[in-house]
C-alpha positions in Angstrom: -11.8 -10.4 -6.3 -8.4 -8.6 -5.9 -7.0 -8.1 -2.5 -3.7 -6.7 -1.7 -2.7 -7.4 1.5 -0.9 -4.4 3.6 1.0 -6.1 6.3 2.6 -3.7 8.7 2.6 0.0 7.3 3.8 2.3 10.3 2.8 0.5 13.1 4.4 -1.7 15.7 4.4 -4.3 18.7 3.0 -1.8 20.6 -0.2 -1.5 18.6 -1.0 -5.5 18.4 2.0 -7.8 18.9 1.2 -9.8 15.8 2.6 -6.3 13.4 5.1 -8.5 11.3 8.4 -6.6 11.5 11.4 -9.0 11.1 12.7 -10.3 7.6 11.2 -14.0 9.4 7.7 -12.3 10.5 7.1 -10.7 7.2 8.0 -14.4 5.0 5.4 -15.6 8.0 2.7 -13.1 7.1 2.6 -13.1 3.5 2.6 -17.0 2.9 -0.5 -16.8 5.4 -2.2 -13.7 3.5 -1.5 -15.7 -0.2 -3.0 -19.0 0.7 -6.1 -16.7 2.7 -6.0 -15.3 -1.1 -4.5 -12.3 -1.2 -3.1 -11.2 -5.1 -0.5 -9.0 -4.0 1.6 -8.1 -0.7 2.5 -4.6 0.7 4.8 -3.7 3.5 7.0 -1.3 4.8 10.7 -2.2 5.6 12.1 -2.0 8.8 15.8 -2.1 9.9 17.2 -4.6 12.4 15.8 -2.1 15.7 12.5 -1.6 14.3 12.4 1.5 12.3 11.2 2.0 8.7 13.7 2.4 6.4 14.8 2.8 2.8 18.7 1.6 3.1 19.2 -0.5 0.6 20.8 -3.5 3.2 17.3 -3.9 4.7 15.1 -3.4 1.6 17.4 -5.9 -0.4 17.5 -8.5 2.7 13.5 -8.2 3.2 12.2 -7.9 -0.4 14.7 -11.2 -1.3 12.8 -13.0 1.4 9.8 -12.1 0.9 9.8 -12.7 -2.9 10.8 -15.8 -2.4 8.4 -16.8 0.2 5.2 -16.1 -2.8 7.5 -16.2 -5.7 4.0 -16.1 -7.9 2.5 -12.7 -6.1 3.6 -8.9 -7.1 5.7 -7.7 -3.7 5.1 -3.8 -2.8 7.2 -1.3 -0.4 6.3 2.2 0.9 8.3 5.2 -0.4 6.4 7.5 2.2 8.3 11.0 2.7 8.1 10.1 6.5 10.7 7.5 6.2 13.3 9.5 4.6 11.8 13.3 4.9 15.3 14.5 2.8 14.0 14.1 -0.4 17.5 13.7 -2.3 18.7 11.3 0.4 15.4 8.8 -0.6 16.0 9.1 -4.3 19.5 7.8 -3.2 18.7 5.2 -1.3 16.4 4.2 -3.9 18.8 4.2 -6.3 21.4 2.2 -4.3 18.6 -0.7 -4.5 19.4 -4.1 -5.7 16.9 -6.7 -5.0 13.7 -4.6 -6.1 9.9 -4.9 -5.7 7.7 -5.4 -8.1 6.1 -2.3 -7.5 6.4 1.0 -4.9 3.4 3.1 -3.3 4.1 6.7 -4.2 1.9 9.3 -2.5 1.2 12.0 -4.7 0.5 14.8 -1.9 4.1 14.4 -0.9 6.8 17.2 -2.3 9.5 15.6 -4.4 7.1 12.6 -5.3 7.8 13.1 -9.0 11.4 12.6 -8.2 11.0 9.3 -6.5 8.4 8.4 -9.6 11.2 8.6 -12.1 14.0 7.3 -9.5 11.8 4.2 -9.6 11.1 4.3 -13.2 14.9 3.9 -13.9 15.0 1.0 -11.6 12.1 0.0 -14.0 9.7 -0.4 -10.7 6.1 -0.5 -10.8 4.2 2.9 -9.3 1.2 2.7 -7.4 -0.1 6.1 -7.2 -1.1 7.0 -3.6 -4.2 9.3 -4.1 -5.2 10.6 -0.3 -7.3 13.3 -2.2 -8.4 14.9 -5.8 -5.0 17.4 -5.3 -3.1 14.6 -4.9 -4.2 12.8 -8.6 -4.2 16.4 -10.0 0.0 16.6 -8.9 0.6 13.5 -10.8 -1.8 14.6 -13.8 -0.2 18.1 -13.4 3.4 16.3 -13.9 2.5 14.2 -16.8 2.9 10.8 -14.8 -0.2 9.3 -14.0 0.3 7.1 -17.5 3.2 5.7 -15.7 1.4 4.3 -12.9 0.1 0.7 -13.4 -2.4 1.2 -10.3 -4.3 3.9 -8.7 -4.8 4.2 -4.7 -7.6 5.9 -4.1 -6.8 5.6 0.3 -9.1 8.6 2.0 -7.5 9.6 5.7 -10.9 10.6 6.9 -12.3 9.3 9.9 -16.4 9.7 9.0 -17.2 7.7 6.4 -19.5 10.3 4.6 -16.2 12.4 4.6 -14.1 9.7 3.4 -16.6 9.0 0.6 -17.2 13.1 -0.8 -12.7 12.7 -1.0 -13.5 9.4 -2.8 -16.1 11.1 -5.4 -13.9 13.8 -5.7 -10.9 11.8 -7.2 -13.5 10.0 -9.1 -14.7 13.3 -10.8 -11.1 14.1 -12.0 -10.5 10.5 -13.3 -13.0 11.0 -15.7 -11.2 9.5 -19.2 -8.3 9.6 -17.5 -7.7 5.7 -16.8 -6.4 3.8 -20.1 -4.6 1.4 -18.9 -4.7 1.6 -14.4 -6.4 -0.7 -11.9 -7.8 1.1 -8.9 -7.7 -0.1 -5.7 -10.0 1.7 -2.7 -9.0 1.1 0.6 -10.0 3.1 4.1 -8.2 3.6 7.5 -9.2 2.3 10.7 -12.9 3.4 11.5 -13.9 3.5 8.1 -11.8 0.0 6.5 -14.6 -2.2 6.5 -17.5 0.2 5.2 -15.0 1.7 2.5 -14.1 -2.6 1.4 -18.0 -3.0 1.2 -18.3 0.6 -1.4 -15.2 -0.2 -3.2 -16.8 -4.1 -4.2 -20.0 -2.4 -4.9 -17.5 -0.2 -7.6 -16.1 -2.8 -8.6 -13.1 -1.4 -7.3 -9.6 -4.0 -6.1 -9.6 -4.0 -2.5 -6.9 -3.3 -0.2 -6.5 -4.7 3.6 -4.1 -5.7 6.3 -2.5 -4.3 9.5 -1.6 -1.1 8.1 -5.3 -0.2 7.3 -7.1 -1.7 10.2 -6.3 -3.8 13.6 -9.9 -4.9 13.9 -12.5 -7.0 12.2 -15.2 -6.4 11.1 -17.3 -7.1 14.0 -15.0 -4.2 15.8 -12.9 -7.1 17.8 -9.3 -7.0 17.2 -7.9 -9.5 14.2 -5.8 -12.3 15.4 -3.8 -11.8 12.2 -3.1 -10.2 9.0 -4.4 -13.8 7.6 -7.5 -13.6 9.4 -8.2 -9.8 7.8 -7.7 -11.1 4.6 -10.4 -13.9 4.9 -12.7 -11.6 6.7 -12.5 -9.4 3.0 -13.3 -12.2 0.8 -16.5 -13.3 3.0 -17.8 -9.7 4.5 -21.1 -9.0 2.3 -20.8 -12.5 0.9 
């Protein structure tokens, strides 16, 4: 079972005061999620007050440490338009990288995300292909780049879970032939997390699980840890 654990995304102390942030809280985080099991670790960068960012200071001082800190596991950032909404400014920031991830999340409903595909290309950058929705995977199709991604995010936003799941079949029905080479990982957000892990194990699918997609456990309590969500995946349904 593949599990990539999402450690922070956009939230902060204020939503559970365990959200790593620092360079020092993110090492922290993802040893705990690797030895819990995780296969891979996402985060988003923040800058020394607390705010996401793509300046290349603050991606090179986090993704060095956090590298190091699992030197065997693939390390992810977020490229979300929200971070940077001028689209030529992000490319450049991107480009201005120097210590780089193994891989970037790239959301395909965003405008400009075909410029930040090929900005990361050059920087010869893994692309997981953020997939909210069946528009989304038809704007990478539509672009001719969803050969370059190495993994598919199939991540519905809804908050009913018979909702979430029609978006899920929807990408499905337009992936049809269309995955030679990707692995696919389905993930939910907040009320529907844990009944999305349970569909996408039944699939078959990678899973996907941390802070960013859910504070709570699967019982509805709150998780002590980004740790604790990852052992909670492996065991729920077991």
């Amino acid at each position: 079972m593949f599990i990539e654990a999402a450690l922070n995304g956009s939230r902060s102390k204020a939503d559970h005061p365990n959200i790593p942030i620092t360079t020092e809280e993110l090492v922290a985080a993802a040893k705990a999620a690797v030895l819990a099991g995780a296969g891979a670790i996402h985060f988003h960068v923040h800058d020394h007050n607390g705010k996401e960012t793509l300046e290349a200071a603050f991606v090179n001082e986090q993704v060095k440490a956090v590298k190091a800190a699992v030197p065997d596991i693939p390390v992810g950032i977020s490229t979300g338009a929200w971070i940077e909404p001028d689209i030529n400014k992000r490319v450049a920031l991107i480009r201005q990288w120097e210590i780089l991830p193994n891989f970037v999340s790239v959301n395909g409903h965003e405008p400009g995300f075909e410029q930040v595909v090929h900005a990361v290309l050059e920087k010869q950058i893994g692309v997981e292909a953020g997939l909210n929705s069946a528009q989304a995977l038809e704007n990478f199709i539509s672009k001719g780049l969803l050969q370059e991604c190495f993994r598919l995010l199939m991540e519905p936003e809804e908050q009913d879970v018979n909702a979430a799941l029609a978006t899920v079949k929807a990408i499905e029905d337009k992936l049809t032939d269309k995955l030679p080479h990707q692995t696919v990982v389905l993930h939910g957000v907040d009320s529907t997390c844990w009944e999305i892990l349970e569909v996408a194990k039944y699939k078959g699918y990678d899973l996907r699980i941390g802070f960013e997609d859910t504070l709570r456990d699967p019982s509805g309590a709150i998780a002590e840890s980004n740790e604790a969500l990852v052992k909670a995946a492996f065991h729920q349904g077991s």
